[in-house]
C-alpha positions in Angstrom: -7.6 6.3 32.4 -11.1 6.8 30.9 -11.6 4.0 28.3 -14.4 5.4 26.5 -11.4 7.5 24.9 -11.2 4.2 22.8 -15.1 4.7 22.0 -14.8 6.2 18.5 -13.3 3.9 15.4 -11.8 6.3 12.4 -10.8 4.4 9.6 -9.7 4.7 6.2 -9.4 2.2 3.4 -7.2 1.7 0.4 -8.4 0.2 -2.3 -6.9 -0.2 -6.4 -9.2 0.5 -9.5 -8.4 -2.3 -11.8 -10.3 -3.7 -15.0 -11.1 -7.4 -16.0 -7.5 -8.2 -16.5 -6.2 -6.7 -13.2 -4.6 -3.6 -15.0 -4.6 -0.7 -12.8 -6.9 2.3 -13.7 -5.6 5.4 -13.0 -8.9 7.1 -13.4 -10.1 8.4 -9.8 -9.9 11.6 -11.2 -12.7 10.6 -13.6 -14.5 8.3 -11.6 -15.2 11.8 -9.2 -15.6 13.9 -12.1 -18.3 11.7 -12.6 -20.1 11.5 -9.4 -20.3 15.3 -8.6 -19.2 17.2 -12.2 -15.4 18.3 -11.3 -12.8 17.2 -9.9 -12.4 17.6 -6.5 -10.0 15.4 -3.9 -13.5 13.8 -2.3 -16.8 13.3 -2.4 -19.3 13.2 0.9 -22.1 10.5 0.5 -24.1 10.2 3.2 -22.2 8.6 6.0 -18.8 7.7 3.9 -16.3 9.3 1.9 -14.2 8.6 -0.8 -11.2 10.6 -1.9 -8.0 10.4 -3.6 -4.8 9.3 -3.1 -0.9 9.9 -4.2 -1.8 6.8 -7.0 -4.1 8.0 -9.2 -5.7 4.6 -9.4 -6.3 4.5 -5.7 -9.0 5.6 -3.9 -9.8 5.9 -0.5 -13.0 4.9 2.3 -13.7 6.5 5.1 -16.6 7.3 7.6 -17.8 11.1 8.1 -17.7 10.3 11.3 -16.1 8.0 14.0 -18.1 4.5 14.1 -19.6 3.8 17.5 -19.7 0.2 16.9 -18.3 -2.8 14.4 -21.2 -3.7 13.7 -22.1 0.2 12.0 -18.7 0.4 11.0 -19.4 -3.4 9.1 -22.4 -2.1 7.6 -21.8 1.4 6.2 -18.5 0.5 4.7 -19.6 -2.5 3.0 -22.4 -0.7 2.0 -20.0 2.1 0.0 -18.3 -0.5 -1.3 -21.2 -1.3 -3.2 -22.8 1.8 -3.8 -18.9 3.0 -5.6 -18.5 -0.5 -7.6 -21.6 0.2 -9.1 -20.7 3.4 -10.5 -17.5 1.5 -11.0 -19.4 -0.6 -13.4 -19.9 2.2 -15.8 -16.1 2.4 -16.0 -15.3 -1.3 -16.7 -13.4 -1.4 -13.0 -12.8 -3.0 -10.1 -12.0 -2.6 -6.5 -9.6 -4.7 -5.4 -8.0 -4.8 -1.2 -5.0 -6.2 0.0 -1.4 -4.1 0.5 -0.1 -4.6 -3.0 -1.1 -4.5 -6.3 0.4 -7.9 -7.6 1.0 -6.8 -11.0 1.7 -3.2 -11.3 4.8 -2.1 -13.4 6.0 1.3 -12.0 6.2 2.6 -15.7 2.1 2.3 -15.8 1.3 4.2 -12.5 0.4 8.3 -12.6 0.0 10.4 -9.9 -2.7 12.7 -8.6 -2.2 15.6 -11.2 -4.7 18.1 -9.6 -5.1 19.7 -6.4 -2.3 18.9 -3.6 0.0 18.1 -6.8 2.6 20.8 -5.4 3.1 18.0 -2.2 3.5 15.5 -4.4 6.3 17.2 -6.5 8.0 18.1 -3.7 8.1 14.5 -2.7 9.2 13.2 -6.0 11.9 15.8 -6.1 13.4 15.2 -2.8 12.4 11.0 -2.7 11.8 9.7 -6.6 7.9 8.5 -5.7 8.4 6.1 -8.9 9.2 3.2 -6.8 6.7 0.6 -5.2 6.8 2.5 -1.6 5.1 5.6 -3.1 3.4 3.9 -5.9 2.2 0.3 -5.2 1.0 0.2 -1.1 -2.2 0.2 0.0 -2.7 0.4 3.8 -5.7 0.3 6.3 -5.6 3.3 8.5 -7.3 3.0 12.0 -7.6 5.8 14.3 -8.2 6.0 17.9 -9.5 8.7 19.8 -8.3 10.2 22.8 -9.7 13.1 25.2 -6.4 14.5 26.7 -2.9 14.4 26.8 -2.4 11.9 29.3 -4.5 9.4 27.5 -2.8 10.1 24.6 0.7 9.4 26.0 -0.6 6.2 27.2 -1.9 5.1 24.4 0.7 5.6 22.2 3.2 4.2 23.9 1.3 0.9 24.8 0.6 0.7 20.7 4.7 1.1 20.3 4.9 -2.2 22.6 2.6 -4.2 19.7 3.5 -2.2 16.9 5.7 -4.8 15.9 3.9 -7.8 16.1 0.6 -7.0 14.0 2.0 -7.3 10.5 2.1 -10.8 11.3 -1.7 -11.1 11.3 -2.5 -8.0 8.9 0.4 -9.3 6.4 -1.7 -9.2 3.0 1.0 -8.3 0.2 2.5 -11.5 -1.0 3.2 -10.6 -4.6 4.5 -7.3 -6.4 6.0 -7.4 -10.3 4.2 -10.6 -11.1 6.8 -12.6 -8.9 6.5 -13.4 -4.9 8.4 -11.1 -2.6 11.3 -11.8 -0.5 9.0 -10.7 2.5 5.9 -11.9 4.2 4.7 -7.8 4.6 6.3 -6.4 1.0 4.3 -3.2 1.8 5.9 -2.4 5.2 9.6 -3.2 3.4 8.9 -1.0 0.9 7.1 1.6 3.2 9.8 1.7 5.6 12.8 2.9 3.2 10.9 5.1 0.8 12.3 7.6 2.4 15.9 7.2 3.0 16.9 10.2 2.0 15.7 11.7 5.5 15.3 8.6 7.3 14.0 10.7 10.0 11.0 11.3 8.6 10.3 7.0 9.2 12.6 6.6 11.9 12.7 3.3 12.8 8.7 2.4 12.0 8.0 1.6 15.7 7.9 5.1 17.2 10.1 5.3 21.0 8.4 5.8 24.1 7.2 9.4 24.6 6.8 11.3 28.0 4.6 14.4 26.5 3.4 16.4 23.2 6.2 19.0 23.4 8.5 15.4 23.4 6.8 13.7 20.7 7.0 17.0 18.7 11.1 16.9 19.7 11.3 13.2 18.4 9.4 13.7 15.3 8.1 16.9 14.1 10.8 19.3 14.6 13.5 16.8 13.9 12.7 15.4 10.4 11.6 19.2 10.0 15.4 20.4 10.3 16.4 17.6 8.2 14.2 18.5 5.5 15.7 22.0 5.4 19.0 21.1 5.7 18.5 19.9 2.1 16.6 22.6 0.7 13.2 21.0 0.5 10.3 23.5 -0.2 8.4 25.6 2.3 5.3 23.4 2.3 7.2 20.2 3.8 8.3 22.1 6.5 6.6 21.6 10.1 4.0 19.4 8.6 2.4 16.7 11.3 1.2 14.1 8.4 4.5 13.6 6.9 5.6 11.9 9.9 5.9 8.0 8.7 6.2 6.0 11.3 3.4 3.4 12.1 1.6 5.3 14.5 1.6 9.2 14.5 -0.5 11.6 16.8 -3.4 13.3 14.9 -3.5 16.3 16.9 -5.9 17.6 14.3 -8.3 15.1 14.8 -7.3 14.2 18.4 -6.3 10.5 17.4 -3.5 8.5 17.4 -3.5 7.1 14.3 -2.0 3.4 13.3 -0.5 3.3 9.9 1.2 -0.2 9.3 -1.7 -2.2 8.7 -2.2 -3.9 5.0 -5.7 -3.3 3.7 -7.2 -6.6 3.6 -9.4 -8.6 1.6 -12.8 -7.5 2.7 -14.5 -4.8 5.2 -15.1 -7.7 7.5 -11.6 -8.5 7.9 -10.8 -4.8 9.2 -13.3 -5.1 11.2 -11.8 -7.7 13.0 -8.2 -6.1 12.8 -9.7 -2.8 14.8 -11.4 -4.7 17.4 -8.2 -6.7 18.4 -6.0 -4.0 18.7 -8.8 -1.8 19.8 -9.7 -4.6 23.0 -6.1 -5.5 23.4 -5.5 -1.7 23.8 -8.2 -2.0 26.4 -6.2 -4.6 28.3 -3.1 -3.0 28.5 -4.0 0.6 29.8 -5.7 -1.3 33.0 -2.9 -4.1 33.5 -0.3 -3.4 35.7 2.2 -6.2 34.8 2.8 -6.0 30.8 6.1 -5.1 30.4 7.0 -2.4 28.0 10.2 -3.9 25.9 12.9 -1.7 24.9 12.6 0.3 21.7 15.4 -1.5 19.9 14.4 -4.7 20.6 10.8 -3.8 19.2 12.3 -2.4 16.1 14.1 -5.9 16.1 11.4 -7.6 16.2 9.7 -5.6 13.7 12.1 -6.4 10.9 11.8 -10.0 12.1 8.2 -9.9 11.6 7.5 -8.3 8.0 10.3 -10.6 6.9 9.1 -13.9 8.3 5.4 -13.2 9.9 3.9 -15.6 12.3 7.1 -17.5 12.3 10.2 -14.7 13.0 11.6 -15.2 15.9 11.3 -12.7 18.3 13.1 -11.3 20.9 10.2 -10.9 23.3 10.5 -12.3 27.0 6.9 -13.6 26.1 7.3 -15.6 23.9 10.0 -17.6 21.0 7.7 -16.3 17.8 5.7 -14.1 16.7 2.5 -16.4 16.5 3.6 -16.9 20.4 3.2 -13.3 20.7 0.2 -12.5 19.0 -1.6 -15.6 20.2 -1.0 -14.5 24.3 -2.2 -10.8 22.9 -5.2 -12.3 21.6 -6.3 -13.7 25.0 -5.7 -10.4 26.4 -8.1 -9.2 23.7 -11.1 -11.3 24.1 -10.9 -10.7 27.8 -11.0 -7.1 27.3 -13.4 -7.2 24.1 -17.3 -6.1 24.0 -19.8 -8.6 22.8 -20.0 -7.5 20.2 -16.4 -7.3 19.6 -16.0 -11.2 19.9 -18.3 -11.8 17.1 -15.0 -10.3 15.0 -12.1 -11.9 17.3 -12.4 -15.5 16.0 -10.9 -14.0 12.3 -8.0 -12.7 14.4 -7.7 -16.3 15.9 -8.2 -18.0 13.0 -5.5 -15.9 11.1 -2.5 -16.6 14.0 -3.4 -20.3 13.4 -3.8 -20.7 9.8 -1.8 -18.1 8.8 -2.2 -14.2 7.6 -3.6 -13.0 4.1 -0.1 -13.2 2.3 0.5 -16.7 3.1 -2.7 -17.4 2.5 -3.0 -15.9 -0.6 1.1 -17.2 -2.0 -0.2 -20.7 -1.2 -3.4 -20.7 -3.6 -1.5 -18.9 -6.5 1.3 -21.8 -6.0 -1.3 -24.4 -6.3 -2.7 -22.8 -9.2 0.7 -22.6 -10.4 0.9 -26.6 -10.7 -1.3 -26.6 -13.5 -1.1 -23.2 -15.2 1.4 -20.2 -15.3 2.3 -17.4 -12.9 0.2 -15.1 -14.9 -3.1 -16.9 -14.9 -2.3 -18.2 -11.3 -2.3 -14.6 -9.8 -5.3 -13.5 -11.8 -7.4 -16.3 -10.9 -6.2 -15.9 -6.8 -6.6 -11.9 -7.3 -10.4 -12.3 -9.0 -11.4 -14.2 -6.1 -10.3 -11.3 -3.7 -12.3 -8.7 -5.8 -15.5 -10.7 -4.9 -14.5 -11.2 -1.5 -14.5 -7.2 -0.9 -17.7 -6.7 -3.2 -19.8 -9.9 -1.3 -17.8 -9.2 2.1 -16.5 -12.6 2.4 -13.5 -13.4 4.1 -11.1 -15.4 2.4 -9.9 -18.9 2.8 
C-alpha cells in the first residue's frame, strides 16, 4: 500500500482545569467566553484549537490541521499549552494530563450545559453519565489518515492486532476517589462498561477484523443503531458514526481511522512519542508479510489482561508470555520502520516498557510520599509535579 497515507498526524488532547488545590474547575464555558466574547464549543488560534468537552472542566487541543512532522506537532502544541495556561492564569487554574482526575468526586462534576446539550441528555437518560466513565477520563486521541478504502481496511485491522497491548505503555490513570484503583488503565475499565446498557455500542474495545466499509458499517454502525431504537432512544443517537466506542473507529468524515484508547499523558512530548510508535510500528506491519494476525477473542483477552495488570499481564500471544514481551518485540519493529526524526521520540517508548508506564510510575511516588505524609498531601504533591511537566514539557520520572 502507499505509506504516505500515514503522512498526516491528527491529534487531540484532554486535559482538566483545576486550581491550586487540584479541585476541578468546571469553567470552560467561561474560560471561552473570555477569549472570544460568547460561548461557543471552540476557539481557532492560529494553528490549534481548543474546545469543549462532555466535562465542563475539560477542554480539548487539537491542530487545525494534520501535523506533517513530530517535531511541528512538538512545537505547536506545547506552544498552546502555554499560550491557554496563561489566560488560565487569570482564572486561578491549571492544566493538568494524565487519564484520570485523581481526586474528582462525581457530585462536583457539571456537564456542558450549552450547545450539543441535547446529546448529552440523551446519553444521561439512556446511560446515567454521573459515573467516572462519562465524567472522570481524559483520553489522547490520534488519528491516521488514509486515501482509500483499501488502505483503510488494512489499517484498521493491523491496529486491532495491537489494540490490546498499548495501554500497557500509555497506562497513566493510577488513582480516582483519592484511593488507588484496582487497575493499572482505570480509564479504559471505566471506559469500557459505561455503556452497558447497549454494550454494542463498545463491543468488546478491540474492534473484529473487517473486510470492507459496508462490513464495518454492518459490525458497528447499523448494529448499535438498532439497539438504540429498540429502546426508544431519541432520533439524534440514531445512525451516528462518533458514538461508536470502541478503541479505534473509522472517521469517514475526516478520512481517518481514529485510535481512542490512549490515556493523555503527562506532557506533549510524551504523545509525541506515543504517535510515532504506533505510527512506525503501523509502518512495519502493512509491509511484513509474516506478522500473524491473532484471533479477535484472544485480543480482547489480552486486552482485559492488560488494563488490569499492564506491562506484566500475561498474554495469550504466540509472541511472547507478557505484555512488556509484546510491546518490547513491537518496538523493534518500530524503530526499524521509524523516520529520523521519529527515533528522537522512540527511546520514551523504550524507556516506558522497561521502567514502567505513567500509572506505575506515578502510584510509586505518591506511595513514597505516603511514608511520611497522608494520602491527601501525597497525591497533591505527585499531581503538582505533573502540572509542571505539561506546562515546561518535561517528561516525568
Amino acid at each position: 500500500m502507499k505509506l504516505e497515507s500515514l503522512e498526516g498526524i491528527g491529534v487531540e488532547h484532554e486535559f482538566a482545569l483545576v486550581d491550586e488545590e487540584l479541585h476541578p474547575q468546571p469553567i470552560v464555558d467561561k474560560i471561552i467566553k473570555k477569549m472570544c466574547g460568547r460561548i461557543k464549543n471552540n476557539v481557532v488560534f492560529s494553528d490549534f484549537i481548543i474546545s469543549k468537552e462532555l466535562q465542563a472542566h475539560v477542554v480539548e487541543f487539537k491542530g487545525t490541521v494534520p501535523f506533517t512532522s513530530p517535531c511541528i506537532f512538538e512545537e505547536t502544541m506545547h506552544r498552546g499549552v502555554i499560550e491557554i495556561s496563561d489566560i488560565l492564569d487569570k482564572f486561578g487554574v491549571q492544566l493538568l494530563g494524565l487519564g484520570m482526575h485523581p481526586t474528582l468526586k462525581l457530585n462536583e462534576a457539571k456537564v456542558w450545559s450549552h450547545r450539543d446539550k441535547k446529546i448529552y441528555e440523551a446519553f444521561d437518560h439512556i446511560f446515567g453519565l454521573r459515573q467516572h466513565g462519562w465524567l472522570n477520563i481524559q483520553s489522547f486521541q490520534l488519528n491516521l489518515s488514509f486515501l482509500k478504502e483499501t488502505e483503510a481496511v488494512s489499517i484498521y485491522n493491523n491496529l486491532a492486532n495491537i489494540l490490546p497491548y498499548i495501554p500497557a505503555i500509555s497506562a497513566a490513570s493510577p488513582i480516582y476517589d483519592s484511593r488507588f484503583g484496582e487497575y493499572i488503565d482505570n480509564r479504559l475499565y471505566f471506559y469500557k462498561t459505561n455503556q452497558k446498557e447497549v454494550q454494542s455500542i463498545t463491543g468488546d474495545i478491540i474492534p473484529k477484523y473487517i473486510e470492507s466499509f459496508e462490513n464495518y458499517r454492518d459490525l458497528t454502525i447499523r448494529k448499535y443503531s438498532r439497539d438504540l431504537l429498540k429502546i426508544g432512544a431519541p432520533k439524534i443517537l440514531i445512525g451516528r458514526n462518533w458514538i461508536n466506542s470502541r478503541g479505534a473507529i473509522i472517521r469517514f468524515d475526516r478520512k481517518a481511522i481514529e485510535i481512542r484508547l490512549i490515556d493523555e499523558q503527562e506532557c506533549i512530548k510524551s504523545d509525541v512519542a506515543l504517535s510515532c510508535f504506533i505510527r512506525s510500528l503501523l509502518r512495519g506491519l502493512l509491509t511484513s508479510q509474516n506478522f500473524e494476525k491473532l484471533p479477535h477473542h484472544l485480543l480482547v483477552e489480552d486486552f482485559n489482561s492488560t488494563i488490569k495488570n499492564g506491562l506484566d499481564a500475561k498474554v495469550k500471544s504466540p509472541r511472547a508470555s507478557t505484555a512488556r514481551k509484546v510491546c518490547g518485540n513491537l518496538n523493534e519493529i518500530a524503530y526499524k520502520e521509524a523516520t529520523k526524526e521519529e527515533r528522537k521520540y522512540l527511546w520514551i517508548i523504550k524507556e516506558r516498557i522497561e521502567k514502567g508506564n505513567l500509572s506505575q510510575i506515578v502510584a510509586e511516588q505518591v506511595r513514597k510520599k505516603m511514608n511520611r505524609t497522608d494520602m491527601k498531601d501525597a497525591i497533591h504533591s505527585v499531581y503538582s509535579r505533573l502540572i509542571k511537566c505539561l506546562l515546561k514539557n518535561q517528561i516525568f520520572k
